[in-house]
C-alpha positions as CSV (number, residue, x, y, z in Angstrom):
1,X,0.0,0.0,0.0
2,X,1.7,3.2,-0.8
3,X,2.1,5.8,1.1
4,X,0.4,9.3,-0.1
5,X,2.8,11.8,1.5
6,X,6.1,10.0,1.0
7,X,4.5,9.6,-2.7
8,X,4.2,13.7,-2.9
9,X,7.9,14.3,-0.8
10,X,9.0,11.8,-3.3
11,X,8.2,13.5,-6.2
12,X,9.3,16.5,-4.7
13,X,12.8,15.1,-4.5
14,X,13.1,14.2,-8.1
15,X,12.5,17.9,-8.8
16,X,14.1,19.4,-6.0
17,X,17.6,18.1,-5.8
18,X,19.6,17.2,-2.5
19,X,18.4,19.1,0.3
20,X,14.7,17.5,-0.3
21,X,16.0,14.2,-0.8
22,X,17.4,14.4,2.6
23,X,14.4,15.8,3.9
24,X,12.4,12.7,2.7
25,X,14.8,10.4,3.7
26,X,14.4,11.7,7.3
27,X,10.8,12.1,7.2
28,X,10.7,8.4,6.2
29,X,12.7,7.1,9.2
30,X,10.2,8.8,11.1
31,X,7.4,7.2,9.8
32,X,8.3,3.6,10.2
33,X,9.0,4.3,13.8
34,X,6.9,7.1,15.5
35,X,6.6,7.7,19.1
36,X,2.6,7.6,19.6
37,X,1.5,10.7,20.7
38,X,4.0,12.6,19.5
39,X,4.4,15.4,16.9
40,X,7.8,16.8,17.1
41,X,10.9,14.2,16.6
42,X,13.3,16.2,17.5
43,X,14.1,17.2,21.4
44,X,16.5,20.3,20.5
45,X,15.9,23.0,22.6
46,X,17.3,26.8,24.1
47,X,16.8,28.2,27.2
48,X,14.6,31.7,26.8
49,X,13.7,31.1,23.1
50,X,10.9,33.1,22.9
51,X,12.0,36.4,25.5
52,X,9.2,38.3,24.0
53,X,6.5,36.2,24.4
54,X,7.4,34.8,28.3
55,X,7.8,38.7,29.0
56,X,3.9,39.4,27.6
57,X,2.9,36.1,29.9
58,X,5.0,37.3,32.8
59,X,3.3,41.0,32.5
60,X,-0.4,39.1,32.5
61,X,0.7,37.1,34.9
62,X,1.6,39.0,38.2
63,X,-0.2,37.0,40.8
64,X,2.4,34.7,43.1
65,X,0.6,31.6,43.4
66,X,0.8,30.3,40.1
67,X,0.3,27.0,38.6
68,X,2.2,27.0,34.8
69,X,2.6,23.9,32.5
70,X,5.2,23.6,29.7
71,X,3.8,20.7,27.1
72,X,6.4,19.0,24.9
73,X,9.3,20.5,27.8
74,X,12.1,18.2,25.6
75,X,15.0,17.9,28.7
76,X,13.7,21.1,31.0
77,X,14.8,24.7,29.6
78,X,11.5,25.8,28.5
79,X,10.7,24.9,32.1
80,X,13.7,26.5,34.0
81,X,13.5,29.4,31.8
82,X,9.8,29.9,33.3
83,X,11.7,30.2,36.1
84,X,13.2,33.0,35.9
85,X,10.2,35.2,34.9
86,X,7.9,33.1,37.6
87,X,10.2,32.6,40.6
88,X,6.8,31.7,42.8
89,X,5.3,29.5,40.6
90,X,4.6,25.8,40.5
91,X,6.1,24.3,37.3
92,X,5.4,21.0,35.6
93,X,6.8,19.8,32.1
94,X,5.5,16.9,30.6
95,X,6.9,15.5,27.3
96,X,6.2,12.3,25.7
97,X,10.3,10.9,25.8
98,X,10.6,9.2,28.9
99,X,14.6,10.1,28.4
100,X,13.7,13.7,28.1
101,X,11.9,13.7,31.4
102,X,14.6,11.5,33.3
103,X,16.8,14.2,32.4
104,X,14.4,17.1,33.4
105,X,14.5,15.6,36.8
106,X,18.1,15.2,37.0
107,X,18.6,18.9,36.5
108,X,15.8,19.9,38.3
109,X,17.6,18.2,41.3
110,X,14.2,18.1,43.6
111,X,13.6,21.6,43.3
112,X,10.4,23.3,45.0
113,X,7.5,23.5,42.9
114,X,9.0,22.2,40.0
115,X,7.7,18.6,39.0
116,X,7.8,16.7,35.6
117,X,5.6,13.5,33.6
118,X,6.2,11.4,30.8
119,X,2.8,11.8,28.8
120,X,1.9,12.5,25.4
121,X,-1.0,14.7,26.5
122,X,-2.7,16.4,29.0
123,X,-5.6,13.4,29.9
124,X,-3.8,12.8,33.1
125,X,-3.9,16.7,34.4
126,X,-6.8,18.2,36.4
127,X,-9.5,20.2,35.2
128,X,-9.1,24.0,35.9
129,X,-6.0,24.0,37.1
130,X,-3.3,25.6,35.4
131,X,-3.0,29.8,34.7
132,X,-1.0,29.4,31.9
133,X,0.3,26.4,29.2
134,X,3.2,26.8,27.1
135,X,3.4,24.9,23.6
136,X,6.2,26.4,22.0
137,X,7.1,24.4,18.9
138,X,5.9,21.0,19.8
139,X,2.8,20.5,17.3
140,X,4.7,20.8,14.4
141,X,7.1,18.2,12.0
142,X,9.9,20.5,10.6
143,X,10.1,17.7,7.5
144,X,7.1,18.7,6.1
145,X,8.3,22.6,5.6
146,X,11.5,21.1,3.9
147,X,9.9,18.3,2.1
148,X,7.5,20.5,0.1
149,X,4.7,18.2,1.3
150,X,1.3,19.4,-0.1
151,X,-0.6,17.0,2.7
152,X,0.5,16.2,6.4
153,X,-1.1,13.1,6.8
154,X,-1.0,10.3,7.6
155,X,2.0,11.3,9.9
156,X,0.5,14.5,11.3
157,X,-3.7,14.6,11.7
158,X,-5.7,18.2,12.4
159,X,-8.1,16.0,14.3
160,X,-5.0,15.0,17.0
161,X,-4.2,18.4,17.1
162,X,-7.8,19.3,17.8
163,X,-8.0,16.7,20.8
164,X,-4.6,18.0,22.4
165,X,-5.4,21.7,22.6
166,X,-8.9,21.2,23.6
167,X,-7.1,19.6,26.8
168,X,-5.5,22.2,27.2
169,X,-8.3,24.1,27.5
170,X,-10.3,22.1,30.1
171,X,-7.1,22.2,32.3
172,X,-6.8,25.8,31.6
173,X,-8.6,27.7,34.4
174,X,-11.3,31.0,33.8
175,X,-8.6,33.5,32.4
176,X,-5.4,31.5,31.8
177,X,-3.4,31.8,29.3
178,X,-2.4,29.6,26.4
179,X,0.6,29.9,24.2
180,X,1.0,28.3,20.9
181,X,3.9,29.0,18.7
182,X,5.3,27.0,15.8
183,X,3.1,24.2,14.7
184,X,1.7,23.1,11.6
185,X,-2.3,23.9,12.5
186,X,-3.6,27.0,13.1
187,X,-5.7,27.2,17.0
188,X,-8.3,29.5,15.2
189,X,-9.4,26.3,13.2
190,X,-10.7,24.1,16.3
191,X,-13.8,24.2,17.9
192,X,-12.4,24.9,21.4
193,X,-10.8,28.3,20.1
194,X,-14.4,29.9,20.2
195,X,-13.7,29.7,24.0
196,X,-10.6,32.0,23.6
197,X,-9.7,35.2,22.9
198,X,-6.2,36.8,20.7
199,X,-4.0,38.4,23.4
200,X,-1.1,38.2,21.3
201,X,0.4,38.3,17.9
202,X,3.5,37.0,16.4
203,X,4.8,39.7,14.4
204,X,6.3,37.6,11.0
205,X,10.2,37.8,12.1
206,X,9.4,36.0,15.3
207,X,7.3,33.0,13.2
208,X,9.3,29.7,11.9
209,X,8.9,29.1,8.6
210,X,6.4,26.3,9.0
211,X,3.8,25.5,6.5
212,X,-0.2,25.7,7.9
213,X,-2.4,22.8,7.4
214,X,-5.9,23.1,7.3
215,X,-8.8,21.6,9.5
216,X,-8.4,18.6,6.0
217,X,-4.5,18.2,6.6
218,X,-4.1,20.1,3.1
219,X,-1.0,22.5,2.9
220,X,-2.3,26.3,3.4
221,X,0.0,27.8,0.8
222,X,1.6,30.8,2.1
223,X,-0.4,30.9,4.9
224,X,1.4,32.6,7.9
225,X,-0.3,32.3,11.3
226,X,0.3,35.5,13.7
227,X,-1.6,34.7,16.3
228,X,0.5,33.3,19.4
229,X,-1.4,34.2,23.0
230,X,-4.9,33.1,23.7
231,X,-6.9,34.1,26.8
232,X,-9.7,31.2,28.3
233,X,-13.1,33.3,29.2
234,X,-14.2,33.5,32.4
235,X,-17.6,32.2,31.5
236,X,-15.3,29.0,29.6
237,X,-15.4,27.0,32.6
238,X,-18.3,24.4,32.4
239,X,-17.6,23.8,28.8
240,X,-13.8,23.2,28.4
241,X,-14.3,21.4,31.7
């Protein structure tokens, strides 16, 4: 049974020489053995990637007693980072690489109010209970930017994307904040978003290069999506809950 998007990155590397060919090859490998649950292969990461964006949450955010989740926290700077501009908060990363999270915990060295999960979503979190979640370039596969790829399935579904932020919105509480940047669906597309409000915008130097899917896992051509920050409203509660 062929496979429809190695058939299009395929084709794509006949035409488009060595740096797609390499792209395919990769994407390929990642095919025949995904992690379930996960989006985003690769666990590179930098401390304070995103300074302007944790300095907007950090100005909404002035209360002390603060619950904040990093999702897809690779091996803990996102989380130490958060740190920094939440000294008081509780902080927990959960990532889907059990590795990733032995090593979050190794750095984290029993730290106060700083605790970590291997999970591929949110299922396991309480309702309500978080003022902020970070996703910062987690829901996205870099390959299919590179690979020209005119479809993201069957490696990447709008439908899992769907389930996985509308978690995040039940274990949002009224008024917290979620943070989306880099990934290959636009928030605006789910039903959940209707629940949310823009509080902040990307401008297009501080976007990856990503391709945009649509809510049919069809490439968006030249789509860019600016919106990054996304406020829960008050009156949310009983039906993200």
């Amino acid at each position: 049974m062929k496979n429809p998007i190695l058939e299009q990155v395929l084709q794509s590397a006949r035409r488009g020489g060595s740096s797609i060919l390499l792209a395919t090859a990769a994407l390929q490998r990642r095919l025949r053995n995904p992690l379930p649950g996960r989006f985003q292969p690769f666990s590179h990461t930098l401390p304070n990637r995103y300074p302007w964006l944790f300095e907007f949450a950090a100005r909404e955010l002035s209360a002390e007693d603060l619950n904040v989740l990093s999702f897809g926290c690779s091996r803990g700077d996102e989380v130490f980072t958060l740190r920094r501009y939440f000294p008081h908060a509780a902080l927990r990363g959960i990532d889907v690489d059990a590795h990733n999270i032995a090593t979050c915990r190794a750095r984290a060295g029993g730290a106060a109010r700083m605790s970590f999960r291997t999970a591929a979503t949110t299922h396991g979190e309480p309702s309500n209970a978080f003022d902020a979640i970070f996703c910062l370039a987690v829901l996205c596969l870099g390959d299919l930017t590179t690979s020209d790829a005119k479809r993201c399935d069957p490696y990447l579904h709008f439908a899992d994307f769907e389930s996985v932020v509308s978690d995040f919105a039940r274990c949002l509480k009224p008024g917290g904040l979620l943070f989306i940047h880099t990934s290959n669906f636009r928030f605006g597309d789910t039903a959940v978003a209707r629940d949310f409000e823009v509080v902040l915008e990307a401008s297009p130097e501080q976007l990856a290069p990503d391709v945009v899917y649509d809510r049919s896992n069809r490439l968006l051509l030249g789509e860019r999506y600016l919106p990054v920050g996304f406020r829960k409203h008050h009156h949310a509660a009983s039906s993200s809950s």
